[in-house]
C-alpha positions in Angstrom: 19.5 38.5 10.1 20.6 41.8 8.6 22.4 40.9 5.1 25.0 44.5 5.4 26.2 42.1 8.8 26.5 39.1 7.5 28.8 36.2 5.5 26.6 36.4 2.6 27.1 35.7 -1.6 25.7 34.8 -4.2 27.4 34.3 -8.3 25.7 35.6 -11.2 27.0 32.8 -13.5 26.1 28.9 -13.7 28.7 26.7 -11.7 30.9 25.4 -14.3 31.2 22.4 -12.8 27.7 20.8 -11.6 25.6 18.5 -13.8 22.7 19.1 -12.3 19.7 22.1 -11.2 19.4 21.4 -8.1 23.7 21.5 -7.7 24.1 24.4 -9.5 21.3 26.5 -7.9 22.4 25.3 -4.4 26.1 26.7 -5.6 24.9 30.0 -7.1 22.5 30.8 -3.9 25.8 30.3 -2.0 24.5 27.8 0.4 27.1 25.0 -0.8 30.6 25.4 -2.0 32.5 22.1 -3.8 35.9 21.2 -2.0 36.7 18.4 -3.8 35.1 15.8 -6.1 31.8 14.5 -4.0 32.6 16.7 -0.5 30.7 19.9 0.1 31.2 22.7 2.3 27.5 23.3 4.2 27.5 26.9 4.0 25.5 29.7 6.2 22.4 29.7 4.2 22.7 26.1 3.0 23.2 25.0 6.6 19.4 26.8 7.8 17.8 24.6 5.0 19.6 21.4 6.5 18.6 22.8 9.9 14.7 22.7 9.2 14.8 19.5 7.3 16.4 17.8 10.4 14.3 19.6 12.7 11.4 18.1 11.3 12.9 14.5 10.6 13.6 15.0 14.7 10.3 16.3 15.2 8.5 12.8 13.5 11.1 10.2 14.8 10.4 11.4 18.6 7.0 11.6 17.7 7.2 7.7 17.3 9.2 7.4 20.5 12.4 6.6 19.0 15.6 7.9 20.7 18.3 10.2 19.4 21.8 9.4 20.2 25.2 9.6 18.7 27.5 6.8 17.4 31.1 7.1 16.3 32.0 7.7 12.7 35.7 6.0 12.9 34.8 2.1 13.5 37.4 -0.6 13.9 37.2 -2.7 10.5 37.0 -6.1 12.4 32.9 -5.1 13.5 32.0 -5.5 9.6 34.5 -8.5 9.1 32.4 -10.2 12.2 28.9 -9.3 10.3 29.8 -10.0 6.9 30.3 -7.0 5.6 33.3 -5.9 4.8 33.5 -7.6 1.5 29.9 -6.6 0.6 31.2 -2.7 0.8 34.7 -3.5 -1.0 36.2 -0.3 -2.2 33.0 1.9 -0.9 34.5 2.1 2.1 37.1 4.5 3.7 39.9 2.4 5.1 43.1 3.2 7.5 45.1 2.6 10.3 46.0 4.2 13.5 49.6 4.6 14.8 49.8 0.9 16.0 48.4 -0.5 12.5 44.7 -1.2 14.2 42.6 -1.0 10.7 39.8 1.3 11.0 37.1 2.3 8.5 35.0 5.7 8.5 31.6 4.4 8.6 29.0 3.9 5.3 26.1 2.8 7.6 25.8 1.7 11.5 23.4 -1.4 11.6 27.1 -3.0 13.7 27.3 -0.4 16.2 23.3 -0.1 17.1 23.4 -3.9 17.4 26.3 -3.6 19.6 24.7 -0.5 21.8 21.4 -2.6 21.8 23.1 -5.4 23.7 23.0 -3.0 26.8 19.8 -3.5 27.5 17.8 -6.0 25.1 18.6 -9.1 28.0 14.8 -9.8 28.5 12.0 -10.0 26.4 10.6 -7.0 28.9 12.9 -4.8 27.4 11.4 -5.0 23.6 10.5 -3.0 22.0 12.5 0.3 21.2 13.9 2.5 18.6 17.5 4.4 18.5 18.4 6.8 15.9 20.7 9.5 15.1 21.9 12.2 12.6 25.2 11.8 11.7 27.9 12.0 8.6 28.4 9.0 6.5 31.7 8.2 4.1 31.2 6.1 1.2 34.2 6.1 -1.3 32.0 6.7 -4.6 33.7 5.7 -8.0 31.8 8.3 -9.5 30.5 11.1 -7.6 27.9 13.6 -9.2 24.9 15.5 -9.5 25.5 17.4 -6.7 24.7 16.6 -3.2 22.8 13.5 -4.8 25.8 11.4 -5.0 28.5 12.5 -2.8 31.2 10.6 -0.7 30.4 12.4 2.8 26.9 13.2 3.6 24.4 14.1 6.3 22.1 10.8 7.2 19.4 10.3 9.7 20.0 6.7 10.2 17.3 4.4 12.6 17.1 0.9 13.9 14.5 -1.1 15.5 14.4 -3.5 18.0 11.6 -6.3 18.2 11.7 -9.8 19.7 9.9 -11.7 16.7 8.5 -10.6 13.3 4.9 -9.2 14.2 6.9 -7.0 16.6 9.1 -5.9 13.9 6.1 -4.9 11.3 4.4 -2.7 14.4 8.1 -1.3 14.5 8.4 -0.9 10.7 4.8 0.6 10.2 5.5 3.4 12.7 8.9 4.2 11.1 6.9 3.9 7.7 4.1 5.8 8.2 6.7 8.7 9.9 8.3 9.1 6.9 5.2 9.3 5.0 4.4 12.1 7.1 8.4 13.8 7.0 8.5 14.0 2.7 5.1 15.5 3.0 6.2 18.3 4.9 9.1 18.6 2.9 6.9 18.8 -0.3 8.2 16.5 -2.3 6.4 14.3 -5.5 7.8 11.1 -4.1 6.4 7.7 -4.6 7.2 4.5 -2.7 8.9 1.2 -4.3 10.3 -2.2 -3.4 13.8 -2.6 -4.0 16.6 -4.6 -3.4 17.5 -5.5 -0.4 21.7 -5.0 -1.1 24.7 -4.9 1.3 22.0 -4.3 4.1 20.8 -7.7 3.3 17.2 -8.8 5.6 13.5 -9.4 4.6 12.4 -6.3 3.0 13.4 -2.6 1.3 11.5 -0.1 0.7 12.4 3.5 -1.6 10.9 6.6 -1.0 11.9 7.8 -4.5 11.5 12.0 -5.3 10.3 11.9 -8.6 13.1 13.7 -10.9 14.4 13.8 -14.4 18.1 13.4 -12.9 17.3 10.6 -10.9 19.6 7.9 -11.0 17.0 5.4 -10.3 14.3 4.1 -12.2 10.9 4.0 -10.7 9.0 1.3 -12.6 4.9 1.9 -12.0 1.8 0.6 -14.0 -0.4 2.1 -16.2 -3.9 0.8 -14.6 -2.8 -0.4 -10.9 -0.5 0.7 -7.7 2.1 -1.4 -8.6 5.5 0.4 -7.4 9.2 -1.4 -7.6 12.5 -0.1 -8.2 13.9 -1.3 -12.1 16.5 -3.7 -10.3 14.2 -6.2 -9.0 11.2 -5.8 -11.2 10.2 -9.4 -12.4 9.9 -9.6 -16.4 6.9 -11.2 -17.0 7.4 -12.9 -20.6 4.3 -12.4 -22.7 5.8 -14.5 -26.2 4.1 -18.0 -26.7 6.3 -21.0 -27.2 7.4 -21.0 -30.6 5.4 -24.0 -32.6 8.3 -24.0 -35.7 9.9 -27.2 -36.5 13.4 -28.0 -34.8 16.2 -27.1 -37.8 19.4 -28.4 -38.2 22.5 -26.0 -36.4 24.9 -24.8 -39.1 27.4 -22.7 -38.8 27.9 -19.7 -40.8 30.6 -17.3 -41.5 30.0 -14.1 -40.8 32.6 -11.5 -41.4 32.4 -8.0 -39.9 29.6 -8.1 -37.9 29.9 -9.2 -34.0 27.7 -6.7 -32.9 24.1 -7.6 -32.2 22.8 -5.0 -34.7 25.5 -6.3 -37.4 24.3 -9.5 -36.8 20.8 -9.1 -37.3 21.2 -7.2 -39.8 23.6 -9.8 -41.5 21.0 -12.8 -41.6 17.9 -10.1 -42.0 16.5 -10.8 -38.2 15.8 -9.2 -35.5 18.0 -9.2 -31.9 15.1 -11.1 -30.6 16.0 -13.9 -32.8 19.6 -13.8 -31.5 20.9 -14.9 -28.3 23.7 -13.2 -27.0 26.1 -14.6 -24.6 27.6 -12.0 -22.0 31.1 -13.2 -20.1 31.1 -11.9 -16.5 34.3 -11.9 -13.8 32.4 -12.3 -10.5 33.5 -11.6 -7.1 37.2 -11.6 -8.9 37.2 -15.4 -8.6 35.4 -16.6 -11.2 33.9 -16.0 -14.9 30.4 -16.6 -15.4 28.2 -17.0 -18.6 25.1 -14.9 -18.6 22.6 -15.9 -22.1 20.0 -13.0 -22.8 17.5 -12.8 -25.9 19.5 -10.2 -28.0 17.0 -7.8 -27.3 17.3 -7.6 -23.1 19.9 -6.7 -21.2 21.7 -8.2 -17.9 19.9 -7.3 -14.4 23.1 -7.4 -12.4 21.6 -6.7 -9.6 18.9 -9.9 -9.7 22.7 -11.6 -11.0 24.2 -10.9 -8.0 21.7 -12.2 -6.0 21.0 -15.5 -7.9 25.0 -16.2 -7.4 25.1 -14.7 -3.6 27.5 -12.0 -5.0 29.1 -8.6 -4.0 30.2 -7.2 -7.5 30.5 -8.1 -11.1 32.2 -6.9 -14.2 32.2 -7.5 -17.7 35.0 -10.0 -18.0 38.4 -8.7 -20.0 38.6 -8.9 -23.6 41.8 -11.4 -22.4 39.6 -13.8 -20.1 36.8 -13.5 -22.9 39.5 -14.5 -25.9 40.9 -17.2 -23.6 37.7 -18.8 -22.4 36.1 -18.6 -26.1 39.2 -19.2 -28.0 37.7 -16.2 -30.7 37.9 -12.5 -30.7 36.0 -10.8 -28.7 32.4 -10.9 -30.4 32.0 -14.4 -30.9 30.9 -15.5 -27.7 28.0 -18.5 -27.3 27.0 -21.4 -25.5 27.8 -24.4 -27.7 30.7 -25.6 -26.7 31.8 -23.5 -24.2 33.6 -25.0 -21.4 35.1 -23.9 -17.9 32.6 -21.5 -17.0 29.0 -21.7 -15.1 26.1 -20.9 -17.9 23.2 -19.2 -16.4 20.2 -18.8 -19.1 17.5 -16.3 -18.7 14.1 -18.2 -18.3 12.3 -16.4 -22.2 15.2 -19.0 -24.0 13.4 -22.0 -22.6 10.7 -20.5 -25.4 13.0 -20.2 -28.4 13.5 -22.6 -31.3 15.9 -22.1 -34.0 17.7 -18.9 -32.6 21.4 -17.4 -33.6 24.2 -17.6 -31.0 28.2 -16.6 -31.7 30.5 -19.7 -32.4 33.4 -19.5 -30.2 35.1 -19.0 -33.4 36.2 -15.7 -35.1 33.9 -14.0 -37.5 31.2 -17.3 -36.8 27.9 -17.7 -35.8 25.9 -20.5 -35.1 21.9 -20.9 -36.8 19.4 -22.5 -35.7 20.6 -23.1 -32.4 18.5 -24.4 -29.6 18.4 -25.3 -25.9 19.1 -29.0 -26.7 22.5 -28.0 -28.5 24.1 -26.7 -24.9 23.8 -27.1 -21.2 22.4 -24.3 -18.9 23.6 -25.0 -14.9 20.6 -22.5 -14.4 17.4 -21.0 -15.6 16.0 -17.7 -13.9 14.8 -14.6 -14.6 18.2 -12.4 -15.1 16.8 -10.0 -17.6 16.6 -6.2 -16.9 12.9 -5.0 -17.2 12.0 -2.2 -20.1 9.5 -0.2 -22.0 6.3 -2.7 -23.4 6.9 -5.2 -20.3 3.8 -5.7 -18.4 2.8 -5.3 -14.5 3.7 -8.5 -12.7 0.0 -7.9 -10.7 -2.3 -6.8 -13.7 -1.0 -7.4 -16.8 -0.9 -3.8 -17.7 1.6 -2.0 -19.4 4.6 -0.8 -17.2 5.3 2.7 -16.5 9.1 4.1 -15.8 9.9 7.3 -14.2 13.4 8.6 -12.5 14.1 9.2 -9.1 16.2 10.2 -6.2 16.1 7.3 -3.2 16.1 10.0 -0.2 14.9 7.6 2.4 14.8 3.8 2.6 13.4 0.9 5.1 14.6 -2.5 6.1 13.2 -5.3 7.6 16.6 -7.1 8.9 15.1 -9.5 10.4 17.7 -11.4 12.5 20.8 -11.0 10.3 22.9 -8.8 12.3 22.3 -10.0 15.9 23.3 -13.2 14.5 26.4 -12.1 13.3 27.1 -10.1 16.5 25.7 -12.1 18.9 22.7 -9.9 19.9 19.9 -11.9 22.0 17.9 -12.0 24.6 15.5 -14.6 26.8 12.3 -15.0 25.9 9.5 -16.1 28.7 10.9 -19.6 28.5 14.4 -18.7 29.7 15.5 -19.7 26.1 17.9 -17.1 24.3 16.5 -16.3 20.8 17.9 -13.8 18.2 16.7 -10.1 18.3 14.6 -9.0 15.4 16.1 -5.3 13.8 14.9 -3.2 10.9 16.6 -0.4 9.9 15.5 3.2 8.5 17.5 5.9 7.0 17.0 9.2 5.1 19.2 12.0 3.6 19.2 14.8 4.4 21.4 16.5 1.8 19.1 14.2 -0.7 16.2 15.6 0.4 17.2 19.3 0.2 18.7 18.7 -3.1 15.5 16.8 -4.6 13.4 19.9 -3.6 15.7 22.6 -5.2 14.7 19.7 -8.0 11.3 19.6 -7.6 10.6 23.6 -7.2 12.7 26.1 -8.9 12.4 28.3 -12.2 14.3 30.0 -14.1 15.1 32.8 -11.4 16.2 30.1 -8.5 15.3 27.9 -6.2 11.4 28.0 -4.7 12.1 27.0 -1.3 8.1 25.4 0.6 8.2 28.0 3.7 8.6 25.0 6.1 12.5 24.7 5.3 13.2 28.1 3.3 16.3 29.8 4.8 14.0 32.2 5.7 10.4 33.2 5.6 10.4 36.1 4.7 12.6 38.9 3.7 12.1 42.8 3.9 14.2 44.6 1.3 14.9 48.4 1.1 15.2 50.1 -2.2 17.3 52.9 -1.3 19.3 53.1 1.9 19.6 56.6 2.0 16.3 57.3 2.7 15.5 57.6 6.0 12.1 56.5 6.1 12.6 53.7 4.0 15.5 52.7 5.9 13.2 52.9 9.6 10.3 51.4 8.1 12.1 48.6 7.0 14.2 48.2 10.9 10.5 48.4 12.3 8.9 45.6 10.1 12.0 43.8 10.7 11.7 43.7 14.6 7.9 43.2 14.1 8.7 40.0 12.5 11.1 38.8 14.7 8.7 39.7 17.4 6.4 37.1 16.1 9.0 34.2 16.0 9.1 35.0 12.3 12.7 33.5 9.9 12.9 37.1 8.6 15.7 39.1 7.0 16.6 42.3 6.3 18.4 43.2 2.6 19.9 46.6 4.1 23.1 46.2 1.6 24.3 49.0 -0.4 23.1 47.5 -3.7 20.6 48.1 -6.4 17.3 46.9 -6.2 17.5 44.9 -8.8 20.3 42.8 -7.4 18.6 42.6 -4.2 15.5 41.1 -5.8 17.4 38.8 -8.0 19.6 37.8 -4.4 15.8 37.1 -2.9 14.6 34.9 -6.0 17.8 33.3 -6.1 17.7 31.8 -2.5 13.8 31.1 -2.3 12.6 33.2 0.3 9.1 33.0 0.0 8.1 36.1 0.9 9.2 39.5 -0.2 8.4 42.6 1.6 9.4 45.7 -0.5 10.0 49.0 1.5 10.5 51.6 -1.9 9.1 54.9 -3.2 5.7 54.3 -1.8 6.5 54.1 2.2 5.3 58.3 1.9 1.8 56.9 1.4 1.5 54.8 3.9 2.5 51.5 0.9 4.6 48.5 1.1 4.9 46.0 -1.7 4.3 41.8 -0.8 5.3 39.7 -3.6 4.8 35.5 -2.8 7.8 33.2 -4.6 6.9 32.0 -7.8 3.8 33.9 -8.1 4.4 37.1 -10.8 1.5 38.7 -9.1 2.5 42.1 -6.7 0.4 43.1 -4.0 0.4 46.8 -2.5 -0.4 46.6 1.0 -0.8 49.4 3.5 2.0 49.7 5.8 -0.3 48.9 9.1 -1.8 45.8 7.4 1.1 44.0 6.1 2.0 42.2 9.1 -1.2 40.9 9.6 -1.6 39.9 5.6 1.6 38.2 6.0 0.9 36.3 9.3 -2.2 34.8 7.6 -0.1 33.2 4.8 2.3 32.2 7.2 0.3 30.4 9.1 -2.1 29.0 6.5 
């Protein structure tokens, strides 16, 4: 590609509006534009480094034998009403209607739709196994969009599904699938690591993360000091280390306690700590009913192992009008004693406590010495959100936490959606049994946004050759020398001879922008046609490396063909 021919721009100043590298980078190289909050325009350059990511996602799925097709994107609503999950997406999803009031939905995810293709064939256990997939746009309505093309509300996934007749089946299915991807973020060059997680609105046996490691990651990657323990912070299991207190049971008194509600102002009020305090957290769940959630005052509420204990979609903290009705007190004053008309669900470290503060259900009160005896818990589990000085759940070492970027997940389904939809087939008995799915997806605007993450410095984005926009680039100091200008036209054929991504910076612009252009965008390789071309000289400089090399003219395509194919 010649740059004087082409739509190409890039901006000198950071994007005003991105809270993130890898957004802002992707902005100022010109290879995305923002249209509105969470939607991106896929521009020319932008669009080559989508290209080569999905090129080699396609490259490793038909490599396992799965199959590409297509599926649509505008779905009628009724397909996730008949598999349960309409109400597990809520307000995620894009909802309307067509001209005769038919509700549709622009799909967040296609697990329906394969199920529903599947049932072509899958009829007989002959037909087992196989594996469709495609690369398509996804819509999820996002309450809060950001970082970029790491949380957006239309994106770019490769999205697979396999199709097994029992569960060994499935784990030769989920291996291959597995093992592919291992193989994809390699070539992509990420610092990834993988993690169990929750298993969400997709519901089934098992997830799997493939986290990039980054310090704008909205996840938190929770490892171990000593072993290869690996889980995503919403489902890590506290393990409680404290031994059961051995005090002697006190009398409950209550005390006033004017100006301070807060943890903090509590402890500080009776000179504890918020481990000796147990707070009493008021949620509105599924908006039907309020629920009572009791945490040491030092933890916080796991919603997501919430959720799951209850059977849940979503959860809020309850209004300071349900909270001031339910506990008759301003908001604050919450606790268990006495509180009536809601379920109490206790996290399991309580059942350890003796003697421990709770609010009163009464303004500017607080119960001491309050134990388990002095309430009623409908439930004890393990509700509390993991954090720093926790210990592994396999070794008893200390836990590690890291952020990332989920860019690829995997699903064992197991039989949940061909029983909502109906999706069998007869085994060798004649006897129609359930077909066993997992399901596999990756991003693709993740991933390329988790590598500008990963490999940039202060001059741009440091593209690995495999997906770079281009290879290489050949860039002429002055256009109005001749020889500089047919020198650089030569190499530039040479290159595309060779199959070589190559581009030619023949703009009528200093060199110092053109270089700074070059950095900008990542092209890993820099062929500079200046001053020197009279002797026989070109310059190679490698991305990210401050080292020049000056290379004679009839040995640079050779030089460069060995690092290219290194």
């Amino acid at each position: 590609m010649k740059l004087s021919e082409s739509f190409f721009y890039t901006l000198r100043e950071d994007a005003k509006d991105e809270d993130s590298t890898s957004g802002n980078l992707l902005v100022r190289s010109g290879m995305i534009k923002k249209s509105s909050s969470g939607v991106y325009m896929i521009m020319p350059m932008g669009k080559r480094v989508l290209r080569k990511i999905e090129s080699i996602i396609r490259e490793e799925m038909d490599a396992t034998g799965a199959q590409e097709l297509s599926m649509p994107a505008l779905i009628l609503e009724d397909i996730y009403v008949k598999s349960g999950r309409r109400d597990a997406f809520g307000a995620n999803m894009f909802a309307l209607k067509d001209r005769y009031d038919k509700a549709y939905v622009l799909g967040p995810t296609h697990e329906e739709l394969f199920a529903l293709a599947a049932g072509m064939k899958g009829k007989s256990y002959k037909d087992f196994p196989y594996n469709l997939y495609q690369i398509q746009t996804k819509y999820r309505d996002e309450t809060r969009p950001r970082y970029g093309l790491i949380r957006t509300r239309e994106f770019v996934m490769k999205d697979a599904y396999s199709f097994d007749t029992d569960l060994e089946g499935l784990h030769e299915s989920y291996m291959k699938m597995f093992n592919a991807y291992c193989r994809i973020f390699d070539r992509l060059h990420l610092n990834y690591k993988i993690v169990k997680a929750d298993t969400g609105a997709m519901g089934g046996l098992l997830s799997e993360e493939f986290q990039a490691i980054c310090e704008i990651g909205e996840d938190i990657v929770v490892g171990c000091e000593q072993c290869d323990f690996s889980s995503n912070m919403e489902i890590t299991e506290v393990i409680d280390t404290a031994e059961t207190s051995d005090a002697a049971f006190e009398a409950l008194e209550m005390v006033e306690t004017p100006n301070a509600k807060t943890i903090e102002e509590v402890a500080a009020f009776f000179r504890k700590t918020p481990a000796d305090f147990v707070k009493t957290l008021l949620y509105q769940v599924d908006g039907k009913e309020i629920v009572a959630f009791l945490l040491r005052g030092d933890r916080e509420l796991n919603e997501t192992k919430a959720l799951k204990l209850l059977k849940a979609n979503e959860m809020e903290l309850a209004s300071f009008a349900d909270v001031e009705r339910i506990t008759k007190a301003k908001v604050g004053f919450a606790g268990p004693i006495r509180l009536e008309g809601v379920k109490i669900i206790m996290d399991r470290q309580i059942m350890k406590m003796k003697n421990f503060i709770v609010g009163a259900n009464k303004s500017d009160h607080h119960y001491i010495n309050a134990n388990i005896s002095d309430f009623h818990a409908d439930e004890v589990a393990d509700i509390a959100l993991v954090k720093a000085g926790d210990i592994c759940p396999q070794c008893k070492a200390k836990l590690t936490f890291t952020k990332g970027i989920e860019v690829g997940n995997t699903f064992k389904l197991g039989t949940k959606y061909a029983d909502s939809l109906g999706l069998q087939y007869l085994d060798q008995d004649n006897t129609l049994k359930p077909v066993v799915m997992g399901s596999y997806g990756i991003g693709l605007e993740r991933c390329m946004a988790a590598v500008a993450e990963q490999h940039h410095d202060e001059a741009g984005i440091i593209w690995p050759q495999e997906i770079a926009p281009f290879s290489v680039a050949v860039v002429v100091v002055a256009n109005k020398d001749e020889t500089q200008m047919q020198v650089a036209e030569s190499l530039y054929q040479q290159l595309k001879a060779q199959g070589i991504d190559v581009l030619l910076d023949d703009r009528k612009e200093r060199p110092g922008v053109k270089f700074k252009d070059m950095e900008l965008i990542g092209i890993p390789y820099r062929i500079t046609v200046g001053r020197r071309i009279n002797e026989g000289i070109v310059e190679l400089n490698i991305r990210g490396n401050e080292e020049k090399q000056e290379i004679a003219l009839n040995e640079i395509v050779i030089k460069l063909m060995s690092y290219l194919h290194k």
